[in-house]
C-alpha positions, 0 to 999 in steps of 0.5 A: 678808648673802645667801647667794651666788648661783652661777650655772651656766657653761654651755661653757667659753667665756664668749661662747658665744652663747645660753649661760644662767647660771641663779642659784639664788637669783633676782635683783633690783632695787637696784645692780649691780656688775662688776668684775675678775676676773669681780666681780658683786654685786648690792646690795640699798639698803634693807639694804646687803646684796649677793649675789655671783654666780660666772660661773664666769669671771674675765673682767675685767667693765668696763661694766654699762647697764639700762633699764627694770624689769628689763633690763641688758647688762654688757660686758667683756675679749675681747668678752664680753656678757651679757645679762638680761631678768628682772632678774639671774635668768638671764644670757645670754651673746651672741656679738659679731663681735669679740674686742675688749675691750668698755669701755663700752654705753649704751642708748637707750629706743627700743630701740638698744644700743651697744657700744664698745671697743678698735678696735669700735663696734657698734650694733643693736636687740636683741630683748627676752627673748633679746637677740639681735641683728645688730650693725654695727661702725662701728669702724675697727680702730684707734680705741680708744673709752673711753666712750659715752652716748645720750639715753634721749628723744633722739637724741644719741648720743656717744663718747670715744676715748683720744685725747680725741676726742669723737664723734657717731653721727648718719645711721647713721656715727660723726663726730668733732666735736672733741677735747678733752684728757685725756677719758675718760667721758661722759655725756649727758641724757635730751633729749640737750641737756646732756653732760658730760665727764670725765677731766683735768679736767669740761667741759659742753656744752648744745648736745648736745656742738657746743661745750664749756665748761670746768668750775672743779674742782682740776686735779690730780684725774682723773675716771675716770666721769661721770653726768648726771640728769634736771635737768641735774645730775650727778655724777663720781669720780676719784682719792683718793675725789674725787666731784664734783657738778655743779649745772645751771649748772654749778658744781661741789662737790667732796667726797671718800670715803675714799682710794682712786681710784674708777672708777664711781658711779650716782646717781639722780635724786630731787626729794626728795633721798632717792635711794640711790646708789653709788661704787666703784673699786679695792679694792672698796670701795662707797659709799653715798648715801641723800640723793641724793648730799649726803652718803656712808656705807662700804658692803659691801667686795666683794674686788676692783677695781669697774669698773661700776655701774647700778641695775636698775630705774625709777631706771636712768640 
């Protein structure tokens, strides 16, 4: 095991804007996870070994989106955001207009970053290195939004609200396209054509999310995140330790890890079928995969409940 990383808390506020917390071991590649109680742990896949890093906080820490080699923005309670350039060297924490709980960020490779949350749905272009930015809240007060996802190639841009509203961001405003019961997460290709839908039950769309199809899968499970790759295909996590994989046509392949609901995963893409990928959720348990999802191993227990998971990187989703 590493040592731990403690990273200095600069203010008392956590959303101080511009406020640095410097590791003193450096940070890396591999996969990164938040959760409650300010859970940070960045995951190297080659050896199963992690590296807590202490905020100095324990803001609940829901949603956590890189992109390229070294950039990742990790959301949270109270409108927290922070924000590293280097890979988890050095976290900084940005001031957003709103102190609502952030729950979900996706980010697009052109640049755009959007954020959303209880009552909040803010977009803008973050400035690389520092990750400042003006943000526009096209969020209505009220509309609390569980989940967003944007095409890295593309412009589909969709989200989810908690009534199971699906939404589309399109001509600089949100449009609700439909609803569809008991949804939860989203996710949505990199040309933005396939999207899946998870919650009660998966639903598929191939029309950059226009119309829906169910999905064939054991009613009784609740799916809590959902991910899609370059393929197509994708992969979602829900209650008792269930893992779903969904194949490009759409057929689904249920397995399950353990006992414990799970909140999160990340599996890359790999042609090989050798990508190391991770699922998590309550009680910290983490697992792994190193055949791109076919099968799990019981990796590193972190101590607390993981809410998020995205790997800093080439392989990011």
């Amino acid at each position: 095991m590493r040592t731990k990383v403690a990273i200095l808390l600069c203010g008392a506020a956590l959303a101080m804007s511009g406020c640095k917390k410097k590791g003193t071991g450096g940070g890396g590649g591999g996969g990164w996870f938040v959760g409650t109680e300010g859970l940070m742990v960045n995951l190297d896949p080659e050896t199963a070994a992690s590296t807590e890093y202490d905020l100095g906080e324990t803001e609940r820490l829901t949603t956590i989106a890189c992109r390229y080699t070294a950039e990742a923005w990790v959301g949270g309670a109270r409108g927290t955001l922070l924000y590293t350039s280097d890979a988890g060297d050095e976290w900084i924490s940005h001031a957003l207009p709103t102190t609502a709980d952030v729950e979900a960020i996706a980010t697009q490779d052109t640049g755009p970053v959007f954020i959303a949350g209880d009552g909040v749905f803010l977009t803008a272009t973050p400035a690389f290195v520092t990750g400042d930015a003006t943000w526009t809240d096209l969020g209505d007060g009220v509309t609390r939004f569980t989940a967003v996802s944007a095409a890295r190639h593309g412009e589909t841009v969709l989200a989810v609200s908690d009534d199971g509203g699906v939404w589309s961001y399109e001509g600089g405003r949100l449009v609700k396209r439909t609803t569809i019961y008991g949804a939860d997460a989203i996710a949505v290709s990199a040309d933005g054509q396939t999207v899946l839908l998870a919650g009660v039950g998966l639903s598929r769309s191939t029309d950059g999310g226009h119309t829906w199809t169910a999905l064939a899968v054991d009613p009784s499970i609740r799916f809590a995140d959902i991910r899609i790759d370059d393929r197509g295909e994708g992969f979602a996590v829900g209650s008792a330790g269930a893992i779903a994989r969904v194949d490009a046509e759409g057929r689904v392949l249920l397995q399950r890890v353990g006992t414990a609901d799970l909140q999160t995963l990340f599996v890359p893409y790999s042609s090989a079928w050798d990508g190391v990928g991770y699922a998590a959720g309550d009680g910290g348990q983490i697992w792994l995969t190193r055949d791109a999802g076919w099968t799990w191993e019981m990796g590193p227990h972190v101590g607390r409940t993981v809410l998020g998971v995205d790997e800093i990187g080439d392989a990011h989703r």
